[in-house]
N, C-alpha and C positions, 0 to 999 in steps of 0.2 A: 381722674380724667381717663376713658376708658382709650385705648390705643389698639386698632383692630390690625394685625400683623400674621403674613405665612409662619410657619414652621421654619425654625432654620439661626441661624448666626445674623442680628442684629446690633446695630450701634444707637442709641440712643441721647439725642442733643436737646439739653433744657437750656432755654436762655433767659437770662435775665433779665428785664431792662436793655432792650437789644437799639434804645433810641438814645439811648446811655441820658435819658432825663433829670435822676436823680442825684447827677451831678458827684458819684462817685469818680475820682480819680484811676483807683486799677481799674481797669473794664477786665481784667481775666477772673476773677470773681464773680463775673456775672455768666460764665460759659460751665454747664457740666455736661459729661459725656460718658457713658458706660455702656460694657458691650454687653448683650444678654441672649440668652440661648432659649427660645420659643420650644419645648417639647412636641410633637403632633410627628403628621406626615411631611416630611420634605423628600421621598421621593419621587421622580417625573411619573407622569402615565408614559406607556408604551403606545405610538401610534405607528399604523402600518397603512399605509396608502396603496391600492391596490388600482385604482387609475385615477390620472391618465398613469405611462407608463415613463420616468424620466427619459429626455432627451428621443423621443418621439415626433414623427411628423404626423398630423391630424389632416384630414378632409374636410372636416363643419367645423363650424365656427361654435358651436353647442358641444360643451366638453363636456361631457360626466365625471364627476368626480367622486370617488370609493374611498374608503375609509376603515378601518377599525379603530379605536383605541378603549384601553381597559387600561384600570386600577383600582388599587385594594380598598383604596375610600369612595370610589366612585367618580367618574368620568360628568362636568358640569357644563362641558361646552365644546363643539368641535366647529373652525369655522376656515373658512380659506379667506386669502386674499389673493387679487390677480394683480401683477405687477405691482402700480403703487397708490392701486386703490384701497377703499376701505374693507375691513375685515365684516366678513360676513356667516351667517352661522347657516349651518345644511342639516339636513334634515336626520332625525334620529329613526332606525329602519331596524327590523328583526335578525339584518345580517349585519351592522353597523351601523354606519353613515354616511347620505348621499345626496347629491347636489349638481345643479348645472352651473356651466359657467357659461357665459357669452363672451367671447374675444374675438377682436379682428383680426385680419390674414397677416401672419408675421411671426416673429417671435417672442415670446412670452414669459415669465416668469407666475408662479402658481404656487402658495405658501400656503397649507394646512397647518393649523396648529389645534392640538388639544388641550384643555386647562380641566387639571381634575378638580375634587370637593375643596382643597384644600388651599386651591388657586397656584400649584407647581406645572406651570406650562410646558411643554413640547412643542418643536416645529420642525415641520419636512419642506424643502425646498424642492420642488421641482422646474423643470424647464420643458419647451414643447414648443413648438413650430406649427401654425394652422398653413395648411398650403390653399385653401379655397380662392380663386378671386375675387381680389375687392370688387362689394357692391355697385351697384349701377342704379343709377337714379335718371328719370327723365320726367320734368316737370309737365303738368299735364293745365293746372289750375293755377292764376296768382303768380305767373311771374315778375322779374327783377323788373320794379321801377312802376309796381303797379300801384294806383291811387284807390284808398277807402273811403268811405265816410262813415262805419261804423266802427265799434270796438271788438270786431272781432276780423280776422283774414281766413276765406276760407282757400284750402292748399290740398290738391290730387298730387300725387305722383307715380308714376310707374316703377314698379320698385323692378331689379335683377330674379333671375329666377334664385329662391332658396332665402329669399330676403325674411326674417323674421320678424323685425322692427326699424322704423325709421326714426327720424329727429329731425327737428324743423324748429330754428328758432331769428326769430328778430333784431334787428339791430346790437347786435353780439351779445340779445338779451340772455335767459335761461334756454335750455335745450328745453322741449316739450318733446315725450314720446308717443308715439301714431304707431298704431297698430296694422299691420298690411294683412290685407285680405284678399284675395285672387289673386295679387300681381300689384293692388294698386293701395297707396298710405295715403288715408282723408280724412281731413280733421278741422275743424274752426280752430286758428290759437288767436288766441285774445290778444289786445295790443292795449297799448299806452298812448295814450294821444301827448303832443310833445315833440 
């Protein structure tokens, strides 16, 4: 039974009969465990984060984020995550690695992490402050309490100046995202009759 494992100091638990079926009396007979030492790489990669710059206040809401990291076996994935979303991977560059982030006006948390060949991860924690103000929205199309007859709603909105994307969703359905164009986010979302 092949057991695919990092480098490094493991413990190893075989069970036996773990529904205790066979109607043996000791159950510790049915438990073995040994520790075993995986030879390879278990050293970390080295990452260096070169922005944003911890404990920073920003202007845009569009963060770049910078990056190196190197190791001896090779470097297989570098990705961020913003506060307590999901981990997302940036893009590999001739000077590193690099990536936008989009965050709203406030404070933030910004986790890089690098995972080399051998799957021995690294993570840098950063923090950062966007001071932009919050967006501004003024509904243009398809206001609150409008009646359809079709399966779809079509929705304008005036977005704030520096607006890059809006969201627009139904009956506390999924968020859809609308692209803004001159100032204004227009889009058909589709509905659910119900």
């Amino acid at each position: 039974l092949p057991w695919k494992v990092a480098s490094g100091s493991h413990t190893l638990q075989v069970v036996v009969d773990p529904d205790n079926e066979l109607g043996e009396p000791d159950r510790i007979n049915n438990v073995a465990m040994i520790t075993l030492t995986v030879p390879g790489d278990d050293a970390k990669p080295t990452l260096n984060v070169t922005r944003p710059a911890n404990d920073v206040s920003l202007p845009s809401c569009v963060v770049p984020v910078q990056a190196t990291a190197t190791d001896d076996g090779g470097i297989a994935k570098v990705e961020v995550k913003l506060d307590a979303g999901l981990w997302q991977p940036i893009t590999t560059t001739s000077s590193g690695y690099e990536g936008l982030v989009l965050a709203q006006p406030g404070a933030h948390e910004l986790r890089v992490r690098a995972v080399d060949s051998s799957g021995n991860p690294v993570e840098s924690l950063l923090k950062f402050t966007i001071t932009a103000p919050l967006p501004e929205a003024t509904w243009i199309e398809s206001r609150h309490g409008t009646s359809v007859d079709q399966r779809s709603l079509p929705v304008q909105l005036k977005t704030g100046e520096g607006a890059a994307l809006a969201g627009v969703r139904v009956n506390n359905g999924p968020w859809r995202k609308v692209a803004v164009e001159n100032g204004v986010a227009k889009s058909d979302i589709p509905l659910q009759y119900g």
